[in-house]
N, C-alpha and C positions, 0 to 999 in steps of 0.2 A: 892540612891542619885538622885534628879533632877535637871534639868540642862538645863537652860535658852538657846535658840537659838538667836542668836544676829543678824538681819537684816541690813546690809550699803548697801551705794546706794551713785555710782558718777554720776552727771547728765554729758552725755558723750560730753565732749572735740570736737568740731566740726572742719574739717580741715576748709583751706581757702574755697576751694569751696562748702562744705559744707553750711559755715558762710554766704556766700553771697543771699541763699532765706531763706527769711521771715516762711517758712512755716517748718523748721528746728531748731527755737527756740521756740519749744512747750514749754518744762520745764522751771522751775525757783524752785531756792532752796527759802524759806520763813524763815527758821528757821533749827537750826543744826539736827533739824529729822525732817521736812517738805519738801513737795516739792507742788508744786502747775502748774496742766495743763493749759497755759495762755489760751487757748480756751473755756475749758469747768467748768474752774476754780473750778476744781474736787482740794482735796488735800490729800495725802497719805504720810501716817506716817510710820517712820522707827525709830528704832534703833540710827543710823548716819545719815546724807546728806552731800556727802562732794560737793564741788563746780566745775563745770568745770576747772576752777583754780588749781586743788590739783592734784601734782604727784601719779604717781601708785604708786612710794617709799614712800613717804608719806604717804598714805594709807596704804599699809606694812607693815610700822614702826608701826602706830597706832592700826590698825585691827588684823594685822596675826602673826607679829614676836613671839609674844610670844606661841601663839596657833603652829607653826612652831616646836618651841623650845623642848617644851612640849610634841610633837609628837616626835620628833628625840631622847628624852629622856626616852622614852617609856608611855606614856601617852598618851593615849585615848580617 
């Protein structure tokens, strides 16, 4: 049986002081598997893009619960 690896990607959450130089908002999501370097306007593809915006729960729920579940069940 073969079996697809599934690549996500959150572009990271900056704190405040983070947020405050310019030189710390390299990423930008483009699309729900895009992401685009605003400097070198390189862009790489995933799987997912989730957004600065999106809880680790969230992600969770979406990405791993089930893969989680599946393991605790004995699934491999």
């Amino acid at each position: 049986m073969e079996t697809k690896i599934n690549v996500s990607l959150r572009v990271k959450p900056l704190n405040a002081q983070e947020s405050i130089l310019d030189k710390n908002h390299l990423w930008s999501k483009t699309s729900d598997n895009t992401i685009m370097n605003k400097r070198t306007k390189e862009v790489f593809q995933f799987d997912k893009v989730f957004g600065a915006e999106v809880s680790t729960a969230e992600i969770f729920d979406s990405q791993v619960r089930d893969i989680v579940h599946a393991a605790m069940d004995g699934i491999n």
